[in-house]
C-alpha positions as a Markdown table, in Angstrom:
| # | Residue | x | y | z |
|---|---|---|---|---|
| 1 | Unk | 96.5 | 33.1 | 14.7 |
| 2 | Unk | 99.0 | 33.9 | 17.4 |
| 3 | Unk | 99.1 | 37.7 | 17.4 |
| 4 | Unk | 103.4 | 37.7 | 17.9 |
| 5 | Unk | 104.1 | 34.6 | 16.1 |
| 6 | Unk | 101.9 | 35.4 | 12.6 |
| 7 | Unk | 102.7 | 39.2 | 12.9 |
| 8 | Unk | 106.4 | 38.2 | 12.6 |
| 9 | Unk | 106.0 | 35.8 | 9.3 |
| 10 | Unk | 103.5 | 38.5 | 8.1 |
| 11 | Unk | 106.3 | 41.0 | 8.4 |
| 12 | Unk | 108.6 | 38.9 | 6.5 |
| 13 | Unk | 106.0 | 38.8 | 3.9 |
| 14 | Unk | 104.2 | 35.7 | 4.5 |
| 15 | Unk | 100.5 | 36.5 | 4.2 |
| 16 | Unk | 101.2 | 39.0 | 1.1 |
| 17 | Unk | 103.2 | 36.5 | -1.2 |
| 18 | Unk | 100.4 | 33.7 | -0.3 |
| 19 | Unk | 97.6 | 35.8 | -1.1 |
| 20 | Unk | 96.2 | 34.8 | 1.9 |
| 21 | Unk | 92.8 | 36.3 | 3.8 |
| 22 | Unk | 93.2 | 36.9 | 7.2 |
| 23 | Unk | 91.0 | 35.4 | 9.8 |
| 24 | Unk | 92.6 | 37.4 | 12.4 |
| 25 | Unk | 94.1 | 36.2 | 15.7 |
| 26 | Unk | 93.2 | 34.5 | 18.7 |
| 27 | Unk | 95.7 | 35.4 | 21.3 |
| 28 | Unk | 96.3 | 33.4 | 24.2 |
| 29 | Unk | 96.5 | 34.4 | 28.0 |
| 30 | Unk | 99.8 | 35.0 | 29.9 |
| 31 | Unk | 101.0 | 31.8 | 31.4 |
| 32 | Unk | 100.3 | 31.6 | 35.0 |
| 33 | Unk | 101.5 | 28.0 | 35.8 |
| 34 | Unk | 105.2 | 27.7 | 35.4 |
| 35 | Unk | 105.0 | 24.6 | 37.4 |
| 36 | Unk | 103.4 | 21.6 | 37.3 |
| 37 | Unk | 100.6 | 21.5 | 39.7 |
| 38 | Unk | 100.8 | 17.5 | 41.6 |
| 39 | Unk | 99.6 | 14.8 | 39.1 |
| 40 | Unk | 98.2 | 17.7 | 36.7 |
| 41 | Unk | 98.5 | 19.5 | 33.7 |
| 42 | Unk | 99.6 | 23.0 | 33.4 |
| 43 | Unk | 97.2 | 25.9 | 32.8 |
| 44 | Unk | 94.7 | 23.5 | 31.7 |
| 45 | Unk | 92.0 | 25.3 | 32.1 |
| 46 | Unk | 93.5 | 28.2 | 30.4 |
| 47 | Unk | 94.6 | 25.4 | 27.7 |
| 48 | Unk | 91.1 | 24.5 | 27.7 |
| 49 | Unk | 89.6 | 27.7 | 26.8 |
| 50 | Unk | 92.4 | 28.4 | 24.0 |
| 51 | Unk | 91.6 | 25.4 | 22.1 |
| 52 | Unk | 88.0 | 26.0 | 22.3 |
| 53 | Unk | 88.3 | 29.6 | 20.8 |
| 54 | Unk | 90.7 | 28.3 | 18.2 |
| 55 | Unk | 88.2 | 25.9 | 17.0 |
| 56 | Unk | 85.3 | 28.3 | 17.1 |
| 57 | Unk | 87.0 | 30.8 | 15.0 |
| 58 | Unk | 87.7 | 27.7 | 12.4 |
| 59 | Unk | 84.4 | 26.7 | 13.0 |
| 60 | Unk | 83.1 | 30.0 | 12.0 |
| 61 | Unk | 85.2 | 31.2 | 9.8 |
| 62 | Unk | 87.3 | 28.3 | 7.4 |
| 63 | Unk | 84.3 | 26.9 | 5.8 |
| 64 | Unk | 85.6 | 27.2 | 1.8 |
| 65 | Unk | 88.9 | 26.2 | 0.7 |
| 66 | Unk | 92.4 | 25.6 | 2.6 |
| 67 | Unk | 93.0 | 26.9 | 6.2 |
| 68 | Unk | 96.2 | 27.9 | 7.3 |
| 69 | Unk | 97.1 | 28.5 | 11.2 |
| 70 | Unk | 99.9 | 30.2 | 12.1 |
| 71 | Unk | 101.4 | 30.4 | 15.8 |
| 72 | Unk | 101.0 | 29.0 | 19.5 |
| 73 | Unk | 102.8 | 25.6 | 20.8 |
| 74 | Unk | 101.8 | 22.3 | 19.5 |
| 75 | Unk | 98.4 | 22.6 | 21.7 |
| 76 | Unk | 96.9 | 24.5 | 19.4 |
| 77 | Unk | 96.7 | 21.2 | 17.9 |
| 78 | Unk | 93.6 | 20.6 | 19.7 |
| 79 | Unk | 92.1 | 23.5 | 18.0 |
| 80 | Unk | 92.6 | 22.7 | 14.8 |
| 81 | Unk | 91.5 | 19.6 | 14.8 |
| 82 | Unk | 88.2 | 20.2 | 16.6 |
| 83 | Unk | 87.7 | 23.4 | 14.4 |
| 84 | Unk | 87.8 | 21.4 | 11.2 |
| 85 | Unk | 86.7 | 18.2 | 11.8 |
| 86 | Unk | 83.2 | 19.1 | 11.3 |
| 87 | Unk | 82.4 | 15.7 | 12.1 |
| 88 | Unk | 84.7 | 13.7 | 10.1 |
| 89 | Unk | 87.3 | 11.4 | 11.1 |
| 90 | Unk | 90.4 | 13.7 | 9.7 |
| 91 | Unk | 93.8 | 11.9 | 9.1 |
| 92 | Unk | 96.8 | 13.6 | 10.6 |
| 93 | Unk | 99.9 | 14.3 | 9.1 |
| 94 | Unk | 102.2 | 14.6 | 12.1 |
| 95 | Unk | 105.7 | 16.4 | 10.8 |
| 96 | Unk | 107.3 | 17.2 | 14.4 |
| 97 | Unk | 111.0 | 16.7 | 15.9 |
| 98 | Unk | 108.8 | 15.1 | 19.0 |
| 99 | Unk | 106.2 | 12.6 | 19.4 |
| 100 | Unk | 104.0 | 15.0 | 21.9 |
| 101 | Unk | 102.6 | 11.5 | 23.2 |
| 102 | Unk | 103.2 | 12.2 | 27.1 |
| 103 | Unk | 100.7 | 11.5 | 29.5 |
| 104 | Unk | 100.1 | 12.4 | 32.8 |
| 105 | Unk | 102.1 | 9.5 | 34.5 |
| 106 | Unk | 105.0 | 10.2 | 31.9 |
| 107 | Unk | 105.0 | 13.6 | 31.5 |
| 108 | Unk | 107.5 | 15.9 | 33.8 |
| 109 | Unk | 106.9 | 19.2 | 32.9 |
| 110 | Unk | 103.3 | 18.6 | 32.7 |
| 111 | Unk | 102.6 | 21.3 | 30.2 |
| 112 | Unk | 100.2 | 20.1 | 26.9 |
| 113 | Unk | 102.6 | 21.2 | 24.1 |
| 114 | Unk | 104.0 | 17.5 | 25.0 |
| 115 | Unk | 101.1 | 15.9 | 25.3 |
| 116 | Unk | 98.8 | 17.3 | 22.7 |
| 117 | Unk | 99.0 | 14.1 | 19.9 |
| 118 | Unk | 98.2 | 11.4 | 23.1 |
| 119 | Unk | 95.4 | 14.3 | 24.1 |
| 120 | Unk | 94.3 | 14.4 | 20.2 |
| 121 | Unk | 94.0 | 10.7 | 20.0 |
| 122 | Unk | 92.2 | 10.5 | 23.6 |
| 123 | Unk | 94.7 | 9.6 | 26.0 |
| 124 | Unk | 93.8 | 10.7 | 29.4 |
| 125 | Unk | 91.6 | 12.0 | 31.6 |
| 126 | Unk | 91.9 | 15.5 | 30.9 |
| 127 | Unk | 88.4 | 17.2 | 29.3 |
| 128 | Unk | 91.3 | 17.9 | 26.5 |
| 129 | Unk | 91.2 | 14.7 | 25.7 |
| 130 | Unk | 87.5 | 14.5 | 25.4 |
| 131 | Unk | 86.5 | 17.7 | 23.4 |
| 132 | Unk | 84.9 | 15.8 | 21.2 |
| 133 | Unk | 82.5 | 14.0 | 23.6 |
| 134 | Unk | 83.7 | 10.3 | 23.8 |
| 135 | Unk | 85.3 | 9.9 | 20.0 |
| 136 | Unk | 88.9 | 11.2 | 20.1 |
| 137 | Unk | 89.8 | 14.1 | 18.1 |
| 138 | Unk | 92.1 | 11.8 | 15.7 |
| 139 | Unk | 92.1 | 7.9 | 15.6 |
| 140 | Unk | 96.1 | 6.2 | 16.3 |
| 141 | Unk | 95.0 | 4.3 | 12.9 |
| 142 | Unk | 94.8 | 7.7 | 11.1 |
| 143 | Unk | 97.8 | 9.0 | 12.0 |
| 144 | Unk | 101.4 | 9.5 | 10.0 |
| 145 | Unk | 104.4 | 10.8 | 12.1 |
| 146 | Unk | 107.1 | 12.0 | 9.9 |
| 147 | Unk | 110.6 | 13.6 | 11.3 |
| 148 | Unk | 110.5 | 12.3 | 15.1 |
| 149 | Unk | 113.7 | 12.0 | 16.8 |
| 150 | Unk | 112.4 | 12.0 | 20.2 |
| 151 | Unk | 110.4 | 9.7 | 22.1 |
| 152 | Unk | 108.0 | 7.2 | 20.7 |
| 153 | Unk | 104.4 | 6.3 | 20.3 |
| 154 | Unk | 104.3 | 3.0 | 22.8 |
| 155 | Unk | 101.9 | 0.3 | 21.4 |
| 156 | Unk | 99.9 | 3.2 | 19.6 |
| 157 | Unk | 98.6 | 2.2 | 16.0 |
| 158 | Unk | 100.0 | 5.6 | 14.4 |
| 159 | Unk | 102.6 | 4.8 | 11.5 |
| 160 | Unk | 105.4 | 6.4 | 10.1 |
| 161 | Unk | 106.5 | 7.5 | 7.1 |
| 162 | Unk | 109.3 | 9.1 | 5.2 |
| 163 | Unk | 107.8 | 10.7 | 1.9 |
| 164 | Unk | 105.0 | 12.6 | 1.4 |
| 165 | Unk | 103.9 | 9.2 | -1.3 |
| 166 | Unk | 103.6 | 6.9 | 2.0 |
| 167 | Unk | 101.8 | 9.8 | 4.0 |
| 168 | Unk | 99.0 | 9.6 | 1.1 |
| 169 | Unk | 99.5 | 5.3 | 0.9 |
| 170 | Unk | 98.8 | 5.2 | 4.8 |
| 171 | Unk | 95.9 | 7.7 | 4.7 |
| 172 | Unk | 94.1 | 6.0 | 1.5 |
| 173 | Unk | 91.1 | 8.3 | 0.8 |
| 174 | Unk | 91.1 | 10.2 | 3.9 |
| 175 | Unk | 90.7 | 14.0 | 4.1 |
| 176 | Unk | 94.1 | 14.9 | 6.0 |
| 177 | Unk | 95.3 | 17.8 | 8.1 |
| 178 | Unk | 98.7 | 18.6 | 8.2 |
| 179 | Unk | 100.5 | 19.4 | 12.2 |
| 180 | Unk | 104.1 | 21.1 | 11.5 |
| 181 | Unk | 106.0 | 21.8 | 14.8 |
| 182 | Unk | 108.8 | 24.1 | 13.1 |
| 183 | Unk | 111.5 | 21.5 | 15.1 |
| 184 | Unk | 111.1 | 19.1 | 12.5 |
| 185 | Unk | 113.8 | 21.4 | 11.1 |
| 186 | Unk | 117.5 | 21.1 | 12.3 |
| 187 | Unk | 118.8 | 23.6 | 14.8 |
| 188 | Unk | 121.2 | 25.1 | 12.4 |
| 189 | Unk | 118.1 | 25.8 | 10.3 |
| 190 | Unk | 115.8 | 26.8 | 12.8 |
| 191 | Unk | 117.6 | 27.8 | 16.3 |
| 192 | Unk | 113.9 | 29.8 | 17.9 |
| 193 | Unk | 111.9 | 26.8 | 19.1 |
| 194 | Unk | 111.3 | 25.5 | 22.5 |
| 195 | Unk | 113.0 | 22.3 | 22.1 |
| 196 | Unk | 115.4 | 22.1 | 19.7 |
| 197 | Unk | 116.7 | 18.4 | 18.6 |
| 198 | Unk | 119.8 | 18.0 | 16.0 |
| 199 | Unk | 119.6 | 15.6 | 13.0 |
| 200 | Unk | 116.6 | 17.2 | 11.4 |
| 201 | Unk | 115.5 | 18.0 | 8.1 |
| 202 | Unk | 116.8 | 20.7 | 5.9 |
| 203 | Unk | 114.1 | 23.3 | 4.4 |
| 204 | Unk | 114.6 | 22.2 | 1.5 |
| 205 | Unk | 113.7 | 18.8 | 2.4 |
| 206 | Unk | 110.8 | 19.9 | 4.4 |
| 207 | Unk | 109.4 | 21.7 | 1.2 |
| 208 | Unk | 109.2 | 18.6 | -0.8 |
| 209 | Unk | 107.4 | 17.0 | 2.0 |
| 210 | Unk | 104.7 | 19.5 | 2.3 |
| 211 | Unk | 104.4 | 20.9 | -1.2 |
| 212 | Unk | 102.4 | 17.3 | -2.6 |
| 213 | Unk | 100.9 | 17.4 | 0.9 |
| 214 | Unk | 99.0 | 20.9 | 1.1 |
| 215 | Unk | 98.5 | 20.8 | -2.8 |
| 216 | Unk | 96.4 | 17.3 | -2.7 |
| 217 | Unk | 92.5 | 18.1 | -3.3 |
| 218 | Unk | 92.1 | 16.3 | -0.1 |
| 219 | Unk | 94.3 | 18.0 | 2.5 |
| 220 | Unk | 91.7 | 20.5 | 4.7 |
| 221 | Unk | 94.2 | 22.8 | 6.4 |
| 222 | Unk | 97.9 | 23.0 | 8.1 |
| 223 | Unk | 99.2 | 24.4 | 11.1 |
| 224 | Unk | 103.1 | 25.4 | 11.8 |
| 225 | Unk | 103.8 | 25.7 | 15.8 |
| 226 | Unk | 106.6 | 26.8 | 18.4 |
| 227 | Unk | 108.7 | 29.3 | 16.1 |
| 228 | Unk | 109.5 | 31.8 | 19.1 |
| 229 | Unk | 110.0 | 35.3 | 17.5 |
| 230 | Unk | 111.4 | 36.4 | 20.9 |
| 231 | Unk | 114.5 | 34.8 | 20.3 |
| 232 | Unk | 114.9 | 36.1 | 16.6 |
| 233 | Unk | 116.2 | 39.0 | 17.0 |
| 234 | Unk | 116.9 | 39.4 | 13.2 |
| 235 | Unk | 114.1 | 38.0 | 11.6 |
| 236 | Unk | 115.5 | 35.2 | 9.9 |
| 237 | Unk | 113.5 | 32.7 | 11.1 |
| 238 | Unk | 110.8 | 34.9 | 10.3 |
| 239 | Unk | 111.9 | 35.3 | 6.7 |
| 240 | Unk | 112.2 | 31.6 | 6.4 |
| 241 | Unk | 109.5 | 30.6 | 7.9 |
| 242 | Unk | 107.7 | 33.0 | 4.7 |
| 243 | Unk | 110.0 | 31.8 | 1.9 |
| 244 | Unk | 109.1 | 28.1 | 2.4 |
| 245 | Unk | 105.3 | 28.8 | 2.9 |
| 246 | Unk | 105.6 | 30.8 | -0.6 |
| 247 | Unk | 107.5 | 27.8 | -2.2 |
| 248 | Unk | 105.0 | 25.3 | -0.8 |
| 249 | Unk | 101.7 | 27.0 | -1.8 |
């Protein structure tokens, strides 16, 4: 849904092999915060008013079948979540290199793409942690973090798992959406993200952990976040990017 970021898998042949409809892009604003403003977040309000459009469009538009959302930092998160809830309580499938659980007395760079799964569970008081009025977007209880390496989730109630059999054991019955931040994968595999962290998974690896995941009658949608097509010059994170969505659906 990121005009740059789903152009880029397209070209590699993403959106042709999965046979997918298009429900066209919603592109965000330039940056204009490239530092943190004193106890705040940055470009919230800009945040704010990505999210929002994100989850209209899903709103709108993703009513029948499974949604797929291409692009954008881990915000987009926010989005997603909101634009597909339509009033459930959604379990979360977390797959990230990161725990995104900052807040705004831990965070340093103050910028929501580390701070999106404490937002999504209602940490804070940011109006991105309240988009949902006063539930959160996600309960801790309903969440499954698989791949960290960094950080951790303090006294939270989120689990973590290792297969994609414990994801569906933790989630019991529970419609799920699945979160992918692209970092999950090891530098060697995937070099273009913001914030790369060694020891992670293989694609291979990663492929068996999604393919039960976005094939079980109850997963709703997925998301995969922070591939940064500016830094692949030659496509091949592109073209990877494509061949594991094609092996996975």
């Amino acid at each position: 849904m990121d005009g740059p970021w789903s152009g880029a898998v397209a070209r590699a042949g993403g959106g042709r092999r999965l046979g997918a409809r298009d429900l066209g892009d919603v592109a965000a604003v330039p940056y204009r915060d490239f530092v943190r403003p004193p106890g705040g977040i940055r470009n919230e309000d800009l945040v704010i008013d990505h999210v929002r459009r994100v989850a209209r469009v899903l709103e709108e538009e993703a009513r029948d079948g499974f949604t797929l959302v291409l692009g954008g930092d881990c915000s987009v998160l926010l989005g997603s979540l909101l634009g597909l809830a339509r009033g459930r309580d959604l379990g979360l499938v977390f797959i990230d290199g990161h725990t995104d659980f900052n807040t705004l007395e831990t965070t340093v760079t103050g910028a929501v793409a580390g701070m999106d799964l404490a937002l999504a569970t209602g940490r804070g008081s940011s109006e991105l942690a309240r988009l949902r009025g006063a539930r959160a977007l996600v309960q801790d209880e309903h969440v499954v973090a698989v791949g960290v390496r960094d950080g951790d989730f303090g006294e939270a109630k989120i689990r973590t798992a290792a297969t994609a059999g414990e994801v569906l054991d933790h989630l019991g019955d529970r419609e799920l959406f699945i979160h992918v931040d692209v970092d999950v994968l090891d530098p060697a595999f995937m070099p273009f993200v913001d914030s790369p962290e060694p020891g992670g998974l293989d694609p291979a690896a990663l492929v068996a952990l999604l393919t039960p995941l976005v094939r079980h009658p109850r997963a709703v949608g997925m998301e995969l976040t922070i591939y940064d097509p500016r830094d692949d010059r030659d496509g091949r994170g592109a073209a990877l990017l494509a061949d594991m969505l094609a092996q996975v659906f």
